[in-house]
FISEFI-5059 format. One line per field, with one value per residue: residue in one letter; x, z, y of N, C-alpha, C in turn; residue number from 1. Coordinates in steps of 0.2 Angstrom, whole numbers, plus 5000, padded with zeros to 4 digits. Atoms other than C-alpha are relative to their C-alpha. Layout:
N
type	a, ...
n_east	X, ...
n_up	Z, ...
n_north	Y, ...
ca_east	X, ...
ca_up	Z, ...
ca_north	Y, ...
c_east	X, ...
c_up	Z, ...
c_north	Y, ...
seq	NUM, ...
This chain:
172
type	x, x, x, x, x, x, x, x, x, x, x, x, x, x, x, x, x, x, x, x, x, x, x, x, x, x, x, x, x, x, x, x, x, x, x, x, x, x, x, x, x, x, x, x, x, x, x, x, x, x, x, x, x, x, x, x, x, x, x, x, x, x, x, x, x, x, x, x, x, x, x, x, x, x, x, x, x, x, x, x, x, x, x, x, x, x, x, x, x, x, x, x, x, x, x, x, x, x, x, x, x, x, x, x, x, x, x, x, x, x, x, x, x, x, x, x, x, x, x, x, x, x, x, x, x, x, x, x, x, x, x, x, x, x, x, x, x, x, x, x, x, x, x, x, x, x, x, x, x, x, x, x, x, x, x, x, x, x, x, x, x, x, x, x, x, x, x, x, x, x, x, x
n_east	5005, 4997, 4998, 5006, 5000, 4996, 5003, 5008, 4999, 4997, 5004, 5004, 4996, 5001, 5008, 5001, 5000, 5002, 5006, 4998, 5000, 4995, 4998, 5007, 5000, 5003, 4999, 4996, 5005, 4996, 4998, 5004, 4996, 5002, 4993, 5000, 4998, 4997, 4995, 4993, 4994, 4994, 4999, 5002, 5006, 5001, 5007, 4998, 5009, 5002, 5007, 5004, 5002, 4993, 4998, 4991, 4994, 4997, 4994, 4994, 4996, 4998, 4995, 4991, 4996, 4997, 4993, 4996, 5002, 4993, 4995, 5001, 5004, 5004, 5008, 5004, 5004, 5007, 5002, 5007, 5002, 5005, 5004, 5001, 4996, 4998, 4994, 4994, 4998, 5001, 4994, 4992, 4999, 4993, 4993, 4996, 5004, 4996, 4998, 5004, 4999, 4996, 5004, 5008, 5003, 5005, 5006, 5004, 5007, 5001, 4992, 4999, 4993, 4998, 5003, 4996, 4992, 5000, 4999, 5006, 5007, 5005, 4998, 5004, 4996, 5005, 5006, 4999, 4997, 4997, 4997, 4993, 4994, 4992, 4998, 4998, 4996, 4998, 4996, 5000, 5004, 5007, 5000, 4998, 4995, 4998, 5008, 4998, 5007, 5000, 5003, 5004, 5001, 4993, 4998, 5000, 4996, 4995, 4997, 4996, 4998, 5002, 4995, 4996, 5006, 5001, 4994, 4999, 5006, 4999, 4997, 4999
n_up	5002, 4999, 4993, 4998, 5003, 4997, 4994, 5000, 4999, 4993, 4995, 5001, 4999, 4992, 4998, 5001, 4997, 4994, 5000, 4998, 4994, 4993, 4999, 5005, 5000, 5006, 4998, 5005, 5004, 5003, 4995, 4992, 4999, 4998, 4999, 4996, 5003, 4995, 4998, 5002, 5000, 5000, 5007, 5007, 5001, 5008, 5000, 5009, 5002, 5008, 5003, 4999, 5005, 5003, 5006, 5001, 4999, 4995, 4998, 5001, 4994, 4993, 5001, 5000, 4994, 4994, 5004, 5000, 4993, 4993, 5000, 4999, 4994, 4995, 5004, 5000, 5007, 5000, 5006, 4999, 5008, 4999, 5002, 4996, 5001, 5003, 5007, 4998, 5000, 5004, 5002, 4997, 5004, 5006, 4996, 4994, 4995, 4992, 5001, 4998, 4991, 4994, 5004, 5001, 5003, 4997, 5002, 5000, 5001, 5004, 5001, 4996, 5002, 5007, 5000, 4995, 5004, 5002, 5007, 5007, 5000, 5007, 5006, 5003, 5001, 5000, 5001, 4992, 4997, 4990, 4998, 5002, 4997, 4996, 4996, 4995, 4995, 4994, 4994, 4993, 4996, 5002, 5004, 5007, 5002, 5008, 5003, 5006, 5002, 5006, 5004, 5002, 4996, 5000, 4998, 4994, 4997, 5003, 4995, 4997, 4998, 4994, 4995, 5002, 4995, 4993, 4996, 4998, 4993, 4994, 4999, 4996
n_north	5005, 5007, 5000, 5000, 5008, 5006, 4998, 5002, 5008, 5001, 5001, 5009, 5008, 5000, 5001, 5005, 5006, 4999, 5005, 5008, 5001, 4999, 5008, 5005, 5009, 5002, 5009, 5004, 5007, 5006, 5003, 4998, 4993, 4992, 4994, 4996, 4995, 4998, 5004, 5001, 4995, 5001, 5001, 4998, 5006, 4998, 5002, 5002, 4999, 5006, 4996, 5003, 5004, 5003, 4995, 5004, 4994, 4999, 5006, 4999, 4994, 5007, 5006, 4997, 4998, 5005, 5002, 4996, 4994, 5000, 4998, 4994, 5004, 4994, 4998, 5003, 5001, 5001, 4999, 5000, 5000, 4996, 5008, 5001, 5005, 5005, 4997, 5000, 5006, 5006, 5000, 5002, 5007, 5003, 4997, 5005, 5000, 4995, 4993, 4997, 5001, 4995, 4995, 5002, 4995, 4998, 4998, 4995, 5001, 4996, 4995, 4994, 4999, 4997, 4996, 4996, 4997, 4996, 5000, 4998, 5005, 4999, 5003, 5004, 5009, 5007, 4999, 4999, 4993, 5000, 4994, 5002, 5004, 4994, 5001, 4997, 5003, 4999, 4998, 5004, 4997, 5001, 4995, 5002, 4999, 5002, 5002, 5001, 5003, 5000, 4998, 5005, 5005, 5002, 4994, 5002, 4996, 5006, 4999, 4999, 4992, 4998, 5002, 4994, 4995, 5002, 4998, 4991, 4996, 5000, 4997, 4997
ca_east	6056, 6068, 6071, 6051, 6049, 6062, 6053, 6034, 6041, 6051, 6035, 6024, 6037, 6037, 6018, 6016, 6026, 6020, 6005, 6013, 6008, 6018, 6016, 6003, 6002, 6000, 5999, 6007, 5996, 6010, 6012, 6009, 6021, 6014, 6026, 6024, 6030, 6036, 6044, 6056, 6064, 6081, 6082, 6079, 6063, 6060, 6042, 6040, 6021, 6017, 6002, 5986, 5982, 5994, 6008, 6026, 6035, 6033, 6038, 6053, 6058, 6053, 6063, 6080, 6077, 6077, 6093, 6101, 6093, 6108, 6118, 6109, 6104, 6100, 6086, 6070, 6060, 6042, 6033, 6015, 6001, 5983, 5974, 5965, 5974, 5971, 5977, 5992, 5994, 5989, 6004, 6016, 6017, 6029, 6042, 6054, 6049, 6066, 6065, 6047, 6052, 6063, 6052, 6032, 6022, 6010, 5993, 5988, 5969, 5962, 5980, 5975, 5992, 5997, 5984, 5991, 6009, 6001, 6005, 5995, 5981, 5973, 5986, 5976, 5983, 5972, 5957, 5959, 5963, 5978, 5989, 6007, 6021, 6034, 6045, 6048, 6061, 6062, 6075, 6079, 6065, 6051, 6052, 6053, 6068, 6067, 6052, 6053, 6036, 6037, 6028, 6022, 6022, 6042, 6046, 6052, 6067, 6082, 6090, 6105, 6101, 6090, 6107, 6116, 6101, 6105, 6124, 6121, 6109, 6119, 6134, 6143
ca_up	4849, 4851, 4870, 4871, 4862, 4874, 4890, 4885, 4880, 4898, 4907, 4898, 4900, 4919, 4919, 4913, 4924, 4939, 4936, 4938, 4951, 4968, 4969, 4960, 4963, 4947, 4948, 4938, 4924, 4923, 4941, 4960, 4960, 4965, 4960, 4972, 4965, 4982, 4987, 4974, 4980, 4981, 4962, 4944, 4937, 4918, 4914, 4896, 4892, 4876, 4866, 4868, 4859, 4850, 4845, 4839, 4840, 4859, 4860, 4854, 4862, 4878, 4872, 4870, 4887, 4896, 4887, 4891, 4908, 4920, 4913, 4920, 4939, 4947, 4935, 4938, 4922, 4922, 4908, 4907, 4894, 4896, 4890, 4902, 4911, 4902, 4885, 4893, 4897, 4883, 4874, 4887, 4882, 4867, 4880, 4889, 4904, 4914, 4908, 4914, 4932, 4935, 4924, 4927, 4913, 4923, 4920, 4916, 4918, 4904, 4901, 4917, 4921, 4903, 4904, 4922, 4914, 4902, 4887, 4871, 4867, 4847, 4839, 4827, 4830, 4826, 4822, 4840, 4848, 4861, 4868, 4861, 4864, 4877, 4889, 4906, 4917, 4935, 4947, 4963, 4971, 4958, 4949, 4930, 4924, 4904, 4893, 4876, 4867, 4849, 4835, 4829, 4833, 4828, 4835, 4852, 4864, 4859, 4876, 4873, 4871, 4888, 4896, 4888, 4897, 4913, 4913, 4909, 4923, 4936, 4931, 4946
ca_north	4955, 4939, 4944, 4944, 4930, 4920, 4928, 4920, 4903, 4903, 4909, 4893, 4882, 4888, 4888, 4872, 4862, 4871, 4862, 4844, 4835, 4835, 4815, 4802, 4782, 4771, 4751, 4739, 4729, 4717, 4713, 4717, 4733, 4751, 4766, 4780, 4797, 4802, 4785, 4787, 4804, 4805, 4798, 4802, 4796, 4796, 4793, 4787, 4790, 4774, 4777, 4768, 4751, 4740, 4748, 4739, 4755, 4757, 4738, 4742, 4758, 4745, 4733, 4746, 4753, 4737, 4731, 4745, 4756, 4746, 4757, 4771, 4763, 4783, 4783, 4775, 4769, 4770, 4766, 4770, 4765, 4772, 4752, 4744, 4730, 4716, 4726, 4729, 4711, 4704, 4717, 4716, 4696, 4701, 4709, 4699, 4693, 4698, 4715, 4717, 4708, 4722, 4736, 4733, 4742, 4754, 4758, 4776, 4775, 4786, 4794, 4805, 4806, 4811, 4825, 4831, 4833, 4842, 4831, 4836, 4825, 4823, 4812, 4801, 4782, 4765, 4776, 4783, 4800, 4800, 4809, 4810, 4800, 4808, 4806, 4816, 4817, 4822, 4828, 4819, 4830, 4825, 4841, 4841, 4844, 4840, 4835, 4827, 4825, 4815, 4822, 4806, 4788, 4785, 4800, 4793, 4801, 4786, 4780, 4785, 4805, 4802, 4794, 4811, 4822, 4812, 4816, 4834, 4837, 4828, 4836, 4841
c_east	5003, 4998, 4989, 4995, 5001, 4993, 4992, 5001, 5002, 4992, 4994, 5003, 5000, 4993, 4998, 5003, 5001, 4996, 4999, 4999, 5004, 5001, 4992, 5005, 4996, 5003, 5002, 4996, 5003, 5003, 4999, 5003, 4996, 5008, 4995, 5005, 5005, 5003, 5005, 5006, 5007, 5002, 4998, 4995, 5000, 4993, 4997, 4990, 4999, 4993, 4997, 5000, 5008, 5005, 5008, 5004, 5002, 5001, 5007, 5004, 5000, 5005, 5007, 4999, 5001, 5005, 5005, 5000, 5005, 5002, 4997, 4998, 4999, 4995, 4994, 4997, 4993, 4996, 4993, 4995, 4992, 4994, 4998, 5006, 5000, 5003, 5006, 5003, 5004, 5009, 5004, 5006, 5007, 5005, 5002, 5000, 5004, 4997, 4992, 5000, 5004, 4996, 4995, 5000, 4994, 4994, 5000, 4993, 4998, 5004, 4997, 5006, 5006, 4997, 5001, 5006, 4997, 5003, 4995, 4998, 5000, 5007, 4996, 5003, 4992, 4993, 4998, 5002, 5004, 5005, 5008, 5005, 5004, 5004, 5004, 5006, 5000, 5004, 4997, 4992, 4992, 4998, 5003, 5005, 5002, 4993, 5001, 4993, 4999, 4993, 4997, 5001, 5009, 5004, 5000, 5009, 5006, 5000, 5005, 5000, 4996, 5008, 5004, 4997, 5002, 5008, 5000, 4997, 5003, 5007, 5001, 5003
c_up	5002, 5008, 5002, 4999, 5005, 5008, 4999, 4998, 5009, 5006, 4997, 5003, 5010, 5004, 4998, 5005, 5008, 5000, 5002, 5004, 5003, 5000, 4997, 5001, 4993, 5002, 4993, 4996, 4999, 5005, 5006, 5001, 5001, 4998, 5004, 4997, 5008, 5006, 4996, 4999, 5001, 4992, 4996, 4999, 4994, 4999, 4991, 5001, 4992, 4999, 5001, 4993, 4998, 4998, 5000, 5002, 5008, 5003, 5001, 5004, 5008, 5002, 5003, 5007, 5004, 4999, 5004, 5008, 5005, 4999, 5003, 5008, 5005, 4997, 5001, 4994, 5002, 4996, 5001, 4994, 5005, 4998, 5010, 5001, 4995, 4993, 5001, 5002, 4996, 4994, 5003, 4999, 4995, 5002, 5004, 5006, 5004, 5000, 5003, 5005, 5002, 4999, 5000, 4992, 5006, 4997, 5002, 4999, 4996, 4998, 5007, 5002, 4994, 5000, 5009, 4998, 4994, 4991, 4996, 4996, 4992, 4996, 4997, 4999, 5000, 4999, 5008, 5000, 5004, 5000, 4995, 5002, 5004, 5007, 5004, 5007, 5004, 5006, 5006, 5006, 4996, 4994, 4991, 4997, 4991, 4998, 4992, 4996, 4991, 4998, 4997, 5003, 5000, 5005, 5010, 5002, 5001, 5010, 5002, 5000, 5008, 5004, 5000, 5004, 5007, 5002, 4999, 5005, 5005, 5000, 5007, 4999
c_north	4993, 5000, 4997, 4993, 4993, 5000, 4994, 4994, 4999, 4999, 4991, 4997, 5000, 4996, 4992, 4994, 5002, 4996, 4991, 4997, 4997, 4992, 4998, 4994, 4999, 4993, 4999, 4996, 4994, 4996, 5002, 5007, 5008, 5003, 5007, 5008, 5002, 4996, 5002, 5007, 4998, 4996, 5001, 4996, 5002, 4995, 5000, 4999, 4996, 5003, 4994, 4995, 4996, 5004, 4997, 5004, 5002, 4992, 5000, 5007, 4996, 4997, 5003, 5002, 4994, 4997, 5004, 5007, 4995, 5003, 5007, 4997, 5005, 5001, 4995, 5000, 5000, 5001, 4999, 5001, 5003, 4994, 5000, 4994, 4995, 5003, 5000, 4994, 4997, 5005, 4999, 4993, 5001, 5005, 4994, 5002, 5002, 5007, 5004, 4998, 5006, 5008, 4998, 5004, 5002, 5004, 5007, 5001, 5006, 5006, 5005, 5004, 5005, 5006, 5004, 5002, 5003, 4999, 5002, 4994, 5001, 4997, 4995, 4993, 4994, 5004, 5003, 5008, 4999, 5005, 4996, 4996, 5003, 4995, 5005, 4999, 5005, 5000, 4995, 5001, 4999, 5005, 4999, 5006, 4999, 4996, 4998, 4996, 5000, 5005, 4995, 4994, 4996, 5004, 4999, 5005, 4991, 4999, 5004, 5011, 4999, 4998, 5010, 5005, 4999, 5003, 5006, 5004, 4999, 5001, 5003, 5007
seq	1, 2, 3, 4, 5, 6, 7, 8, 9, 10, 11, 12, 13, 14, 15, 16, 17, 18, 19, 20, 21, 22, 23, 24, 25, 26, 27, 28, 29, 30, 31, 32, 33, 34, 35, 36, 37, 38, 39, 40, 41, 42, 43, 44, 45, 46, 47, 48, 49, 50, 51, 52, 53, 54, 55, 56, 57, 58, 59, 60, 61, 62, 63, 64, 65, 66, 67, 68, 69, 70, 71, 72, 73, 74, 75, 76, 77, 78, 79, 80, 81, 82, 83, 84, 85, 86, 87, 88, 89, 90, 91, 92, 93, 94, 95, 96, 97, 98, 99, 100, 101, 102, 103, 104, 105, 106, 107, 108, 109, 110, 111, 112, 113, 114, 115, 116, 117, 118, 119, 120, 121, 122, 123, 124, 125, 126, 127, 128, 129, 130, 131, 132, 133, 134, 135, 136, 137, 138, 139, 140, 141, 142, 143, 144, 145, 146, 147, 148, 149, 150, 151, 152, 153, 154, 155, 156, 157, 158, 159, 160, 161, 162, 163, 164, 165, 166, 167, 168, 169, 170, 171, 172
């Protein structure tokens, strides 16, 4: 039963991120930047999916990884909200402004995005339906390598267990 069990999580979990797509552009609502999925082969990407609307908690998760993503410099951040721009603006505002010179916020147009990876959609925030909080991370080649989808709106992936996912993957 167990073994049968293991097999039918493994095939979802295969199935699911066969579905991801090969490459997608997303623009920046905080500046001129374009990221390109298939410019930044050759490095880690970590795709932090924020929830729509105001929301303090992914301030602060912003905040800690700006503070602290030098210490990772083969991963790229890409943090992506589903507002339109000027929302994303007008939050971005209460981040510091180095940390978004070096880190845009990228616009997710209707979470499309979030709903191509396959995140799950119906959490109830602000009188709102969105998708869950997560974050993804991608192998040198784009391919998703580790997946980490809170359960509610605190329930974010720390920095420092994504740094500890970073060095158990690129273990040589």
């Amino acid at each position: 039963m167990m073994k049968k069990l293991l097999f039918t999580f493994l095939a979802l979990t295969t199935l699911a991120c066969a579905s991801n797509p090969e490459d997608f552009t997303v623009k920046s609502a905080t500046g001129n930047e374009t990221f390109v999925l298939n410019e930044a082969k050759g490095k880690i990407v970590a795709l932090h999916f924020l929830l729509k609307t105001e929301c303090p908690v992914c301030l602060r998760h912003t905040r800690d990884y700006f503070t602290k993503s030098e210490s990772l410099p083969n991963v790229i951040q890409v943090f992506l909200k589903p507002d339109t721009d000027r929302e994303i603006e007008s939050w971005a505002k209460k981040l510091p402004p180095e940390g978004l010179a070096k880190t845009p916020i990228y616009r997710d147009p209707n979470a499309k995005l979030a709903k191509d990876y396959n995140i799950p959609d119906g959490y109830a925030f602000h009188g709102q339906s969105v998708h869950f909080p997560a974050t993804i991370l991608l192998n040198a080649e784009g391919k998703e390598v580790f997946r980490y989808v809170g359960k509610n709106n605190g329930d974010r992936l720390s920095f420092e267990a994504l740094s500890a996912k970073v060095a158990e993957l690129t273990k040589p």
